[in-house]
C-alpha positions in Angstrom: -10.4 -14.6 12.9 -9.4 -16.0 9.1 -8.2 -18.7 8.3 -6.9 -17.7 4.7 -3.7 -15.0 4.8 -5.2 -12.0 3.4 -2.8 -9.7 0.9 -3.7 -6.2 2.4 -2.4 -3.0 0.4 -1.1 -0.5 2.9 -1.7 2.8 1.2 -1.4 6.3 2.5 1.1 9.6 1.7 3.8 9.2 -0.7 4.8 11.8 -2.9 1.6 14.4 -1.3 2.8 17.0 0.6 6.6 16.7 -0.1 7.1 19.2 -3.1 9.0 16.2 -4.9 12.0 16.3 -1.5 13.7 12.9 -2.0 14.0 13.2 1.9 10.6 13.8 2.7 9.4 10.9 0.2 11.4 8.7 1.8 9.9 9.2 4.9 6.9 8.7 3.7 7.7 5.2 2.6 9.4 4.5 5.8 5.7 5.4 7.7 4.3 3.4 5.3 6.5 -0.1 6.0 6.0 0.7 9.5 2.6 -0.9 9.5 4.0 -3.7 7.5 5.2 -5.2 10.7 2.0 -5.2 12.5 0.1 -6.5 8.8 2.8 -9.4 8.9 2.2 -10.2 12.4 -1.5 -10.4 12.3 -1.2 -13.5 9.9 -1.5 -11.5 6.6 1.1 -10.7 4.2 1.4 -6.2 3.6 2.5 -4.5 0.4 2.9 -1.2 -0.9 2.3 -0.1 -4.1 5.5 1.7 -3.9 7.5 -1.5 -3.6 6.3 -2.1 -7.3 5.8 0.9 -9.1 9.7 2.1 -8.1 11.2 -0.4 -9.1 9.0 -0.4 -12.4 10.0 3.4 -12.9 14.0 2.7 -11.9 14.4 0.4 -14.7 13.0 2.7 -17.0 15.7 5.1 -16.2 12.8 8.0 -14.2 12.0 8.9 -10.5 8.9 9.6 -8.5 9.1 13.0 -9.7 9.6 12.5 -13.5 6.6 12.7 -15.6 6.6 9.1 -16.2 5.6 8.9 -12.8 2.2 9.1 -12.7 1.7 6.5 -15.7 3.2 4.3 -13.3 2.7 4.8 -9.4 -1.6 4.9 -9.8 -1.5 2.1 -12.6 0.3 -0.1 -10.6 -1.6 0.0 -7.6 -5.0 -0.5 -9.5 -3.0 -3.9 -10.9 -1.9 -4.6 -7.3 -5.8 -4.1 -6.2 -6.8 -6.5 -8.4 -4.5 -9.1 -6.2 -5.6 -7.6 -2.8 -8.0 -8.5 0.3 -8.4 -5.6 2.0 -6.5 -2.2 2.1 -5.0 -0.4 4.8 -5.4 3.1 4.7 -3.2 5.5 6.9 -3.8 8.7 7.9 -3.0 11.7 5.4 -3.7 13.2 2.5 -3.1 11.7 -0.4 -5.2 11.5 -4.1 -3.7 8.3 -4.7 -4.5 6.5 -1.1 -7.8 8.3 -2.0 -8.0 6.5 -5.2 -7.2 2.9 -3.9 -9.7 3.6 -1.3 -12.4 4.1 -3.9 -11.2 0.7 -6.1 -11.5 -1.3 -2.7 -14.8 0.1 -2.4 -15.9 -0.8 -6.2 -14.8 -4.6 -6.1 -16.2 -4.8 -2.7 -12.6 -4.9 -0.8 -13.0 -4.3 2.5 -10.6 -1.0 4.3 -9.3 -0.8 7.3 -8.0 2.7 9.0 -5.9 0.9 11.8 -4.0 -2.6 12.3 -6.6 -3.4 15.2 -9.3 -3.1 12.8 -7.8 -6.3 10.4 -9.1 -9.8 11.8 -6.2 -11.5 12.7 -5.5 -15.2 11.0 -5.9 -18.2 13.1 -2.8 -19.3 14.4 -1.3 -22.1 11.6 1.3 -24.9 12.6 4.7 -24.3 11.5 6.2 -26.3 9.0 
């Protein structure tokens, strides 16, 4: 058990695998906020890289599949990494989980491959 929160990265398929199908990218995302739930309940607080680096690319008028893309999506989860405790890796292939894998390892972060593998935080009061 922890006592701190820790801000865990949950990192897995996004774009891999989908030949740029809105659909298919979409469902991606949705696997990935499914663990968000689990992260959340364990005491920690879960993010996705994706819930920064979209909105980053919305507001300067490109998609996931737009060139701009990739000078966004990986950049911004190296910044987020640089914030995190741990990532969450799910199952997949994917360069870019791959890659946020490999930062975790470099700044000594550790990385979990399941939700039962996260220590969970010691039960706080409520305010």
């Amino acid at each position: 058990m922890t006592d701190k929160p820790l801000l865990i990265l949950i990192s897995g398929p996004y774009r891999s695998g989908t030949d740029g199908d809105p659909q298919a990218m979409a469902t991606n995302l949705a696997h990935l906020e499914s663990a968000a739930w689990p992260v959340f309940a364990a005491g920690h607080l879960p993010v996705i890289g994706e819930w920064i680096a979209l909105p980053v690319l919305r507001s300067a008028g490109a998609g996931p599949t737009d060139a701009l893309a990739d000078e966004v999506l990986y950049p911004a989860a190296d910044r987020l990494l640089t914030h995190c405790d741990a990532v969450l890796r799910l199952p997949g292939e994917s360069a870019g989980a791959d890659q946020d894998v490999a930062v975790a390892h470099r700044r000594g972060l550790p990385v979990y491959h399941d939700v039962s593998e996260i220590p969970r935080r010691a039960p706080q009061e409520t305010r």
